[in-house]
N, C-alpha and C positions, 0 to 999 in steps of 0.2 A: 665134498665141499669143505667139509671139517679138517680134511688134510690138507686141502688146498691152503685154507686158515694158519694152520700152524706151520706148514713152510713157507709162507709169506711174513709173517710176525719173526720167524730167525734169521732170516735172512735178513731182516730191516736190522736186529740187534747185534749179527756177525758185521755188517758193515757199519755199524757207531763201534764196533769193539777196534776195526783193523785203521780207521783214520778218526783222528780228533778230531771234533767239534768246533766250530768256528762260530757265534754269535750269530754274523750276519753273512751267511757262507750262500752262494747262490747252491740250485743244482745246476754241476755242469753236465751236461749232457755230452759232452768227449769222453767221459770216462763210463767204466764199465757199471760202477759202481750209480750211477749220474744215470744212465739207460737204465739201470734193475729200480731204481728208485721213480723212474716216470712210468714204467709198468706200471708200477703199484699202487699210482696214486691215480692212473688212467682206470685201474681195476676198480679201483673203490670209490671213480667219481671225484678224482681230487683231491678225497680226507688223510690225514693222515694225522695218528695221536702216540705221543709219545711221553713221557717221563721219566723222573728219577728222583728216587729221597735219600738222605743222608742221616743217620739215626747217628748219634757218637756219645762218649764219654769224653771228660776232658779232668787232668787236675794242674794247680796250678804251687805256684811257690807259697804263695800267701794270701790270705781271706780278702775278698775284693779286690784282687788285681785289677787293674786299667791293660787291655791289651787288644790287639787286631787279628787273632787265632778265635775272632768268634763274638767278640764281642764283652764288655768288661764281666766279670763277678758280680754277683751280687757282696755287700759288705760283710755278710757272715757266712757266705762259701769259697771255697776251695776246690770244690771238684762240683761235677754237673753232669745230667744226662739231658739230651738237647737235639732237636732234630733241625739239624742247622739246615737244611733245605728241602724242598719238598715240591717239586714244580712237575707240571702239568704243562703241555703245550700243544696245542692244535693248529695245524699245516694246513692250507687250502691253495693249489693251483690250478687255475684254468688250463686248456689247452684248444688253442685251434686248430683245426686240421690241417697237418701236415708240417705244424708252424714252432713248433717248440712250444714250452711255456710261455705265455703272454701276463699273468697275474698270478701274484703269487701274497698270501695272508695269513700273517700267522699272530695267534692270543696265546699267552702263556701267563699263568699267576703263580706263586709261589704260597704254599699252605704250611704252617709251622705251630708251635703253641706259641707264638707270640702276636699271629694274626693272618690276614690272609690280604698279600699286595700283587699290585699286576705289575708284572716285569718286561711284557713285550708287548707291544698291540700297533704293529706296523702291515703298512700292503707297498708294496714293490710293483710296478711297469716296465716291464721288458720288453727292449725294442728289437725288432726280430729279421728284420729286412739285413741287416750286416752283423745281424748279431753280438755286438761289442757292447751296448749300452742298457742300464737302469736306474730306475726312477725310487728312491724310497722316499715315505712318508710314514709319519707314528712317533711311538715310542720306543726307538731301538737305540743298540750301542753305540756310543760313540767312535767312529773310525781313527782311535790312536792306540798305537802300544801292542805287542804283540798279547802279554800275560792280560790286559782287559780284554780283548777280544776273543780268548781261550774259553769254551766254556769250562763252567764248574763242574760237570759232569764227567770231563778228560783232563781238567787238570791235575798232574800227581800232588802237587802240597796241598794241603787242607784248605787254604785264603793264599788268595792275591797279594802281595809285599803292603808293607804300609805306606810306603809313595804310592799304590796304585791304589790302594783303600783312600786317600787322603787327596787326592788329588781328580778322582773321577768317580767318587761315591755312586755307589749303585751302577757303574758303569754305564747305566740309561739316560737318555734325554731325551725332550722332542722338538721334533725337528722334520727337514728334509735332507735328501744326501743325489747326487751324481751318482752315479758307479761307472767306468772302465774297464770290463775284462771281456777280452774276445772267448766268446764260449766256442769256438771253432778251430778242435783241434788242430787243423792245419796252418790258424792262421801265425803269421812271423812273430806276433809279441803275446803270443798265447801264455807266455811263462810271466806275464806281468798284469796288474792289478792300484788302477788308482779310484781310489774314495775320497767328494768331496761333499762337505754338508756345513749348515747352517742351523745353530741350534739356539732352545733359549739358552742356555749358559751356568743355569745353578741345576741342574741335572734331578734328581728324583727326592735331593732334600728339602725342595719348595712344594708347594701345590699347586702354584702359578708362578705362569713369570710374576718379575717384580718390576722389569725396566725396560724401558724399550731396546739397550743393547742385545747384540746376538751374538755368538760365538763363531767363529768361522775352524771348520776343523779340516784337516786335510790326512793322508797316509799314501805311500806312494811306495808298494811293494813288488819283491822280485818273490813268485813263489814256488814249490820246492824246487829245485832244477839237480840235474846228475851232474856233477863234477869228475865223477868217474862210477866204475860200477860198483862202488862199497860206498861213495859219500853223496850225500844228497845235500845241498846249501839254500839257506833262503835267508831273506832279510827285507827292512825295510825303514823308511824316514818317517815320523810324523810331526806334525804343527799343528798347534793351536794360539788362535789370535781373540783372546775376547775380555771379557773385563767386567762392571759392575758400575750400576750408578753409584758416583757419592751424594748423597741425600744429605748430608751435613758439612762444615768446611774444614772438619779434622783430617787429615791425613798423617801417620805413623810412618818413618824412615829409618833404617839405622844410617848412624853416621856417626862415622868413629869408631867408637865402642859401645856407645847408647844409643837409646828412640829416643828421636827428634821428633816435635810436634809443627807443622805447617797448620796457621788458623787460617791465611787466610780466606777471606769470605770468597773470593774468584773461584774456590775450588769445588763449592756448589753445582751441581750441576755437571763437572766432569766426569770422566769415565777413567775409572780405581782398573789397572792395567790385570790382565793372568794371560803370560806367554808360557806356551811349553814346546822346548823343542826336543825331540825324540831321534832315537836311533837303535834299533835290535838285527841282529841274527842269530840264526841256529845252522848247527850243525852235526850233521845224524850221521852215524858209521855204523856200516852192518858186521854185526859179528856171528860167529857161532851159534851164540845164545839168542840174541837178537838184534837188538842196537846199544850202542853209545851214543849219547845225544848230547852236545855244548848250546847251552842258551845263554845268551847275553843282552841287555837293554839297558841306554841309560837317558835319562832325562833332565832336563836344566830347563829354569825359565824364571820369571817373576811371578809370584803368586799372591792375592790380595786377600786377609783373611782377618780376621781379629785381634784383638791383643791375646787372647788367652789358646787361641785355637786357628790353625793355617788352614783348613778345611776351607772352603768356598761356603760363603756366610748362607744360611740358607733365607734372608731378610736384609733389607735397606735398613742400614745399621742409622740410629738417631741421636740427636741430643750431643755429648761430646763423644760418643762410643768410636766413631771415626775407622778408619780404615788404615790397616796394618799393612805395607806393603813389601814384600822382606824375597830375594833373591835366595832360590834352594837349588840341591842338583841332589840326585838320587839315583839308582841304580839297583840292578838282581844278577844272580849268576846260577846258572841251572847245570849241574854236572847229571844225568839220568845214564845210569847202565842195567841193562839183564843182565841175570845170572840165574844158571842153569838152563833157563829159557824163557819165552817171552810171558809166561804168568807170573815170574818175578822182579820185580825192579827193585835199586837202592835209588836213591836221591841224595844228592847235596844240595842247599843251597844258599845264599849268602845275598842279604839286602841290606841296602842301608837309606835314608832320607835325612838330608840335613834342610830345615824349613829356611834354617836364615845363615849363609855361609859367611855371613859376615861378621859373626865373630862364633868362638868354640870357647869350651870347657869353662875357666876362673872369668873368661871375660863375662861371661850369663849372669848377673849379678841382678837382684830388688832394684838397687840403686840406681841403675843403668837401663831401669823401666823394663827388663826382658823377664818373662815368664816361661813357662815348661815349653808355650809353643814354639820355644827357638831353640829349644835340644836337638840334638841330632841322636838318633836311634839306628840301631844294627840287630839283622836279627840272623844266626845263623840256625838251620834248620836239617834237619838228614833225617829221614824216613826209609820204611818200606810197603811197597803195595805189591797185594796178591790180588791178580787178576783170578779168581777163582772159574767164571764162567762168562762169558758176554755180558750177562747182566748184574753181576757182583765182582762188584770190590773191595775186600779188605784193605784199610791206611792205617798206617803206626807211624806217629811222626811228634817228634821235639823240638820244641821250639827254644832257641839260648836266648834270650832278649837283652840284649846292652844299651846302655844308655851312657854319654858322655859324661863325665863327673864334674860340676858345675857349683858356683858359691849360692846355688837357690837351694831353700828349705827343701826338703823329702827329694833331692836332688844331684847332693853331694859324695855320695858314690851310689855303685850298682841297684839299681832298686830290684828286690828279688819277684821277678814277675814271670818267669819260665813257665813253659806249657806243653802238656803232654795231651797227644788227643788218638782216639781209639774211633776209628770210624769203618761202618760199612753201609757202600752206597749199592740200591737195588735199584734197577734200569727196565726200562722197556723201550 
């Protein structure tokens, strides 16, 4: 029985080693991987428990830096030890006879010396008669963006770009979602994948909603398919339609070269606009070694945020505080190759987020009412990871952070805020 035990627990860890992790990833039962996984969970009744911690060092250019490799400094540090994550997750699926998976429930919280939050607590309904449809409910990921939907656990850079930090904080909301994918092999749009859902809108920096608006999100993916026998391609669109009460009759514009103020009182009561519209693919070549892999994403929309900060407010902002409404587009690029073989990888990779494209560099001026949050940021990045065994990983990675050089104080060229992190993540 005891061996039984232990080639069932490597088996579970050889198969998170050989495919990434997807958030909100079904099992499909076409694949081989998909079958050895509903074994397992038929054997144990359903359960199935998994994790992974991240223990790291980090240093940085200068005591207190402001940055999105982890989170800021404190004011009289420079370097840190820090277990930037630490999650626990527990799987539950039913199965009826003969039927596939019918329910599926999964709890996961994240445990760190900073505190201990719940990161997943959604159940799924899978409908089983044509097999193409489900039903989620909880607190799961938002269906945009390839890099939010990546778990932490397989992605190669340390953090998510700062458009994706900034724009869908904590990745979670709650909500409901549609789902689309024919889990049957044979069927003709098997290689495709659409998620739609309805969510509150300010995602896991509130503790409640605050308004009666909702978010409508959508993603509408081709997933991986053979182009030929060494390339594999995928891709996919996303939208999001949703926005925020204005609780006050301030509303913030650029126009021209400065923020313009709209008082008036009609604007009470409307709904302060955040479009985002998405586009990514990848593409994986097999080599020798292992793979070369091209990722690509980029994102444009309107986003409604504060005067000092583009984040989605986490509060109905009061008084004259008003609503910031400022047009950004943003963007990553993923160059991944092995070398030597598949336990080594380099990385490239190259972000940038501009909050308010409507104006750059000398026009950012006090005067002109614009503050830090309409800098545009660039961050290039190049790492290596040593896959040591299924459930360890060595990361070495540097982060270059650029900032546009602007007439605002502590602003006016490069602020030195680079960052080096030293991380090894253990798996189960």
């Amino acid at each position: 029985m005891q061996k039984k035990i232990i080639f069932i627990v490597l088996s579970l860890m050889a198969c998170q080693y050989i495919n990434a992790q997807f958030l909100m990833d079904m099992v499909d039962t076409s694949t081989t991987i998909g079958k050895g996984m509903l074994g397992i969970y038929k054997k144990f009744d359903g359960v199935r428990i998994s994790g992974y911690m991240q223990p790291q060092w980090q240093i940085t250019s200068t005591e207190g830096s402001k940055n999105y490799s982890g989170g800021d400094f404190a004011p009289h540090s420079n370097n840190r030890f820090m277990l930037r994550r630490g999650r626990i997750r527990f799987d539950y699926i039913h199965f009826p006879e003969a039927k596939g998976p019918s329910v599926q429930f999964v709890f996961q919280f994240d445990g760190t010396e900073r505190g201990v939050f719940i990161r997943d607590f959604w159940g799924r309904i899978f409908e089983n008669k044509y097999k193409l449809f489900a039903f989620t409910a909880g607190m799961f990921a938002r269906p945009f963006s390839y890099e939010l939907n990546l778990s932490s656990s397989d992605r190669e850079s340390p953090e998510r770009g700062r458009m994706s930090q900034i724009l869908m904080k904590t990745e979670r909301d709650m909500g409901v979602m549609v789902s689309f994918e024919p889990r049957a092999k044979e069927h003709p749009l098997q290689w495709l994948k659409l998620d739609a859902g309805i969510f509150n809108g300010q995602g896991l920096s509130s503790t409640a909603d605050y308004d009666s608006h909702k978010d409508i999100i959508s993603r509408l993916a081709v997933k991986p398919v053979s182009i030929s026998k060494n390339l594999l391609f995928s891709g996919a669109v996303s939208y999001l339609n949703g926005g925020m009460l204005q609780n006050d009759k301030y509303v913030y514009h650029t126009t021209g070269k400065m923020v313009t103020v709209d008082s008036s009182v009609e604007n009470e009561g409307k709904i302060a606009p955040r479009k985002y519209y998405g586009a990514d693919a990848q593409l994986k070549i097999k080599t020798h070694a292992g793979f070369t892999e091209l990722r690509a994403e980029m994102i444009a929309g309107i986003q409604t945020g504060t005067r000092i900060n583009s984040e989605t407010p986490p509060a109905l902002q009061s008084g004259n505080d008003g609503h910031y409404i400022r047009h950004f587009n943003g963007a990553y690029f993923y160059l991944l190759h092995n070398i030597i073989n598949a336990h080594h990888q380099l990385i490239i990779k190259y972000d940038w987020y501009d909050p308010n494209t409507a104006v750059q560099k000398n026009e950012i001026t006090t005067a002109s009412n614009f503050t830090s949050a309409d800098i545009k940021f660039s961050t290039l990045g190049f790492g290596y990871c040593y896959y040591i065994n299924p459930s360890t990983k060595l990361v070495l990675w540097y982060d270059r952070i650029n900032n546009e050089n602007t007439a605002l104080s502590g602003f006016t060229k490069d602020v030195k805020d680079d960052v080096f992190t030293a991380r090894l993540q253990f798996r189960f």
